[in-house]
C-alpha positions as CSV (number, residue, x, y, z in Angstrom):
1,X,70.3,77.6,-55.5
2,X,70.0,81.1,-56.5
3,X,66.3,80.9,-55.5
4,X,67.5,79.9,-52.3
5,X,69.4,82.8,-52.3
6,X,67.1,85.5,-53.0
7,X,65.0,83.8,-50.1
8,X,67.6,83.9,-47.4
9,X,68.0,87.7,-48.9
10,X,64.4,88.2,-47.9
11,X,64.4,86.0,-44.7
12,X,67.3,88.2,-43.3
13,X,65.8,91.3,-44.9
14,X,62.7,90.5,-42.3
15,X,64.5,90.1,-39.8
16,X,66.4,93.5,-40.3
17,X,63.3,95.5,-40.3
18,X,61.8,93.7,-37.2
19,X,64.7,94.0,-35.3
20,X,65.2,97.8,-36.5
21,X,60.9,98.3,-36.7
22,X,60.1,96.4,-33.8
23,X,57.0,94.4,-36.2
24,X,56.8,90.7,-35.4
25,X,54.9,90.4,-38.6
26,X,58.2,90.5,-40.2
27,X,59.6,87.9,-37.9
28,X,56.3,85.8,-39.3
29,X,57.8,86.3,-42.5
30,X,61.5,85.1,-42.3
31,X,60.3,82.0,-39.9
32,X,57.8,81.3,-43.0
33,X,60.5,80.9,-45.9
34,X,63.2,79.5,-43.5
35,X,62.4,75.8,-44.3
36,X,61.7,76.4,-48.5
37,X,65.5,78.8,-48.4
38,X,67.4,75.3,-46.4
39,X,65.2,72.8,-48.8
40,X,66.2,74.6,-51.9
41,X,69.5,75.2,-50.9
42,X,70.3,71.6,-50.0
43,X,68.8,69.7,-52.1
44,X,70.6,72.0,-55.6
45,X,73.4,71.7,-54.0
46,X,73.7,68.2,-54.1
47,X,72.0,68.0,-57.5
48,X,74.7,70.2,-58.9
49,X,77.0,68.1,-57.4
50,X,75.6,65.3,-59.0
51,X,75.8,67.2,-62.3
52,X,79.3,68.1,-62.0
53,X,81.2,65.0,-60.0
54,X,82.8,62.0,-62.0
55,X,80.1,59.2,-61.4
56,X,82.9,57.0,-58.7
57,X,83.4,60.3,-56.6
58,X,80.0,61.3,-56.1
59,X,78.9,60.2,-52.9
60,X,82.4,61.9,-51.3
61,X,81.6,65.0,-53.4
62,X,78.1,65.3,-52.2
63,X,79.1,64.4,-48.4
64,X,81.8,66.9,-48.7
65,X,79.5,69.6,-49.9
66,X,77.5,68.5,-46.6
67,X,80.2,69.3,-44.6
68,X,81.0,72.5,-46.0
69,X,77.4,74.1,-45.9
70,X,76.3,72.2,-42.6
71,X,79.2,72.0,-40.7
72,X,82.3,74.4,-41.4
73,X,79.3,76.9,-42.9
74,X,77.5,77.1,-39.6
75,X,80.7,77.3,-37.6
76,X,81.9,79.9,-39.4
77,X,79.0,82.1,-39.8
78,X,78.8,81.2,-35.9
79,X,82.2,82.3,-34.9
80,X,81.0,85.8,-37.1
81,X,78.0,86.6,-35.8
82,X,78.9,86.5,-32.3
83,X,81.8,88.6,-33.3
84,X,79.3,91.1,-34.8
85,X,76.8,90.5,-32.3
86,X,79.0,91.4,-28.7
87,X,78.6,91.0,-25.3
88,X,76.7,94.0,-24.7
89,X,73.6,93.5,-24.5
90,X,70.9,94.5,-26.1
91,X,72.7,92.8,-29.1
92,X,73.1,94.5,-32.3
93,X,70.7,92.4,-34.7
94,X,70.4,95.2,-37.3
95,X,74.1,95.1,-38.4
96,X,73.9,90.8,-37.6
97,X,71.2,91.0,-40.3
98,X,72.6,93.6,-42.8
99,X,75.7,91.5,-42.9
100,X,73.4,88.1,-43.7
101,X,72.0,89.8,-46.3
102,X,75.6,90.8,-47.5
103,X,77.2,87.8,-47.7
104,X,73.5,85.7,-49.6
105,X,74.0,88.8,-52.2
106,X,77.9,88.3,-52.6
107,X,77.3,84.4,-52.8
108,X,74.7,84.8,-55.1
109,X,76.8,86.8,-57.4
110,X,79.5,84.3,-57.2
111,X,77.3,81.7,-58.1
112,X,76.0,83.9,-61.3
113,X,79.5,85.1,-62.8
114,X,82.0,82.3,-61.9
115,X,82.5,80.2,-65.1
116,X,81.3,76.4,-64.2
117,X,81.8,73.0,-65.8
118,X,78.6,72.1,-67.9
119,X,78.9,68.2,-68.3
């Protein structure tokens, strides 16, 4: 998952500097890794959840991880961006992108200090 991580950090990172640059070669980049960051990211997920849930609770663990990430996650993040993003227009994608890369670092760091169960 934390590879995941550090691959959304670089997929938003490429989209900062094309949107600030004005390169597509950076927009290359980030549509590149987008499929290996949601791969990664979905599939440890649920293998951590495997790892971690009581054997009779898994499949309500691992669909409740689904709902987090791919529903409340994208509604969320959703509801934030356009709040970051306006109505003016041309939107503000540098600071949309700067604060992607904020929030991958600050889960990322969650992920590497906050004590876990080890089964």
């Amino acid at each position: 998952m934390l590879i995941a991580l550090g691959a959304l950090v670089f997929r938003n990172g490429c989209f900062l500097l094309s949107s600030a640059c004005g390169l597509a070669a950076f927009d290359f980049g980030g549509i590149l890794i987008h499929g290996l960051i949601f791969g990664i990211f979905i599939v440890g997920s649920q293998m951590r959840v495997r790892e971690l849930a009581p054997p009779e609770l898994r499949g309500q663990a691992q669909g409740l991880v689904n709902m987090i990430t791919a529903g409340l996650g994208v509604f969320g993040s959703n509801a934030l961006f356009n709040a970051v993003l306006g109505s003016a227009v041309p939107h503000r994608w540098p600071q949309a992108y700067a604060l992607a890369i904020f929030l991958s670092v600050a889960v990322a760091l969650a992920l590497l200090f906050l004590p876990s169960r080890r089964t």
